[in-house]
Residue frames relative to the residue before (quaternion, step in Angstrom):
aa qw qx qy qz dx dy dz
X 1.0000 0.0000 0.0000 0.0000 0.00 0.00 0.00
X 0.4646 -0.7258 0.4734 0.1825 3.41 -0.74 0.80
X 0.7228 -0.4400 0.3984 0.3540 3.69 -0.98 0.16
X 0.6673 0.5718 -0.1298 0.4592 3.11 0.80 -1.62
X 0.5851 0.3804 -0.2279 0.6790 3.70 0.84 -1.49
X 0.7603 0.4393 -0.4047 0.2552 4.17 -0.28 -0.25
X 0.4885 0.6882 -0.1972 0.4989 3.23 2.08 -0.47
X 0.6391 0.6437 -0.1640 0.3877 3.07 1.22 -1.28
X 0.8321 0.3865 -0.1171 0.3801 2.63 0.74 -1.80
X 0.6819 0.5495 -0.2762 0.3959 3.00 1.69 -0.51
X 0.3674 0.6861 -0.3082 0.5471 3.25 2.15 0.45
X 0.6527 -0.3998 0.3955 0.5077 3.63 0.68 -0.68
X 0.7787 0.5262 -0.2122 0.2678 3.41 0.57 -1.25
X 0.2067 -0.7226 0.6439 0.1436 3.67 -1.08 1.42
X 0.5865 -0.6470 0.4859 -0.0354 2.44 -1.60 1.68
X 0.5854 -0.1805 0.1123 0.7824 3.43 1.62 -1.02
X 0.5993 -0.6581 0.4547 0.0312 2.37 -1.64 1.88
X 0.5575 0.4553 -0.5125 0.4682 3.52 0.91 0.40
X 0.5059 0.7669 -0.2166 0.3302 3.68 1.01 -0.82
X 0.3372 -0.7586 0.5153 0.2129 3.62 -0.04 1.02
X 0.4245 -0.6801 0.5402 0.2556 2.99 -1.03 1.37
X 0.2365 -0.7241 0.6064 0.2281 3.87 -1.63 0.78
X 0.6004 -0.4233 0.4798 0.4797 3.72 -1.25 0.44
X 0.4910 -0.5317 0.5750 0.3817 3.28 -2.10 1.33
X 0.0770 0.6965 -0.7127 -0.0331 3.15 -1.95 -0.11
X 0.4773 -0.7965 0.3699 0.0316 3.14 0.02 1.70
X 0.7147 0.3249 -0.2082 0.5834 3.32 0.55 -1.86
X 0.6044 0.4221 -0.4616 0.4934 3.86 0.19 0.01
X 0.6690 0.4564 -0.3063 0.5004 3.91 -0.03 -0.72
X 0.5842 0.6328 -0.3162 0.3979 3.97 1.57 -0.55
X 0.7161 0.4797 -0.1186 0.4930 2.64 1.15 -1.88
X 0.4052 0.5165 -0.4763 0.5849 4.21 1.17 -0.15
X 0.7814 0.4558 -0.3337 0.2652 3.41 -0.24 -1.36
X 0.5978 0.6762 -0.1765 0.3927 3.21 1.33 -1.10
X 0.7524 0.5171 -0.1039 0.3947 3.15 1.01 -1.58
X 0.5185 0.6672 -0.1968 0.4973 2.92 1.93 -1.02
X 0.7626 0.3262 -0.2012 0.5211 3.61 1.16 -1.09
X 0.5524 0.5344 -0.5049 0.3928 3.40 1.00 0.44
X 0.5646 0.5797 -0.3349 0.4827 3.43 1.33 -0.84
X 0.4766 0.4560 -0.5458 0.5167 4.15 0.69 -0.96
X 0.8623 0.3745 -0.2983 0.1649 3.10 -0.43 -1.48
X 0.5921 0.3266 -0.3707 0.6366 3.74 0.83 -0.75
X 0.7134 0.2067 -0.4307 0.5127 4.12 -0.48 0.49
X 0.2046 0.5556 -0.6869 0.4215 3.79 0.30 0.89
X 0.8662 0.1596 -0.1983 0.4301 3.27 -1.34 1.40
X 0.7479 0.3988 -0.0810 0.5245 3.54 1.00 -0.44
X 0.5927 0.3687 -0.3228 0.6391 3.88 0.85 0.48
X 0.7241 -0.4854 0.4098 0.2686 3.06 -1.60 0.56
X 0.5151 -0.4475 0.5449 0.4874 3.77 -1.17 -0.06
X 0.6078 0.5229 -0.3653 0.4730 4.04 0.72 -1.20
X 0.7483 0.3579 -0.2948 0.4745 3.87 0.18 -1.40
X 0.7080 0.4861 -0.4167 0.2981 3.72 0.67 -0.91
X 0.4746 0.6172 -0.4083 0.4765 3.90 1.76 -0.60
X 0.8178 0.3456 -0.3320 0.3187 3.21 0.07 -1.82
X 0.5507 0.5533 -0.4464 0.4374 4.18 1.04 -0.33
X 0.6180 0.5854 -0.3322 0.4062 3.43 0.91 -0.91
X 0.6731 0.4869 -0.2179 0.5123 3.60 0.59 -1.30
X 0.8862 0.3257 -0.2380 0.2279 3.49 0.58 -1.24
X 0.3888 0.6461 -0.4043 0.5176 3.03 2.25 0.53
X 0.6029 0.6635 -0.3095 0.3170 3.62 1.03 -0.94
X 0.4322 0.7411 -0.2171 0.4656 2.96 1.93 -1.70
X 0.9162 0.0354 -0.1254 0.3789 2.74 -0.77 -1.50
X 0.4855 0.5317 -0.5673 0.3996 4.25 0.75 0.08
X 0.7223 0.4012 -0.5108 0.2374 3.52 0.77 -0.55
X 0.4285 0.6675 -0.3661 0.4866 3.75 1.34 -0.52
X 0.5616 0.4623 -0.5441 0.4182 3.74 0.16 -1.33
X 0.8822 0.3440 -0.1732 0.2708 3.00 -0.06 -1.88
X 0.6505 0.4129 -0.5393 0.3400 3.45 0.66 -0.01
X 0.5461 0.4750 -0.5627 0.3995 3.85 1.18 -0.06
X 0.8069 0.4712 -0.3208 0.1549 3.02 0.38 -0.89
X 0.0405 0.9378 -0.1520 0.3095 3.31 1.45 0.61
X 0.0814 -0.7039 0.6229 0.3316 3.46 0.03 0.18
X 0.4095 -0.6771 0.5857 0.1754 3.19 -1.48 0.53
């Protein structure tokens, strides 16, 4: 399972719909998100144009979600 999918899920979101859903947990789905942007940055220059998009986008993904859960409502 990938980082990215572990963020998610720890957002709310089932991945497969047979798959028991797990309690949200923000500060944990943070600390993925985080880790993720340490990795862009120290592999800056060193990843494809393809890997450097799909990290880009899939940080964008999931920061835009964090923040809309994390939200006041």
């Amino acid at each position: 399972m990938s980082l990215g999918s572990s963020s998610l899920m720890l957002m709310g979101e089932r991945l497969d719909p047979q798959q028991q859903p797990i309690p949200v947990n923000l500060p944990q789905a943070k600390e993925i998100i985080d880790l993720l942007s340490v990795l862009e940055e120290k592999t800056k220059g060193n990843l494809t144009s393809e890997e450097q998009t799909v990290l880009r986008d899939m940080l964008y993904a999931l920061r835009m979600k964090y923040v809309t859960l994390a939200s006041p409502k």
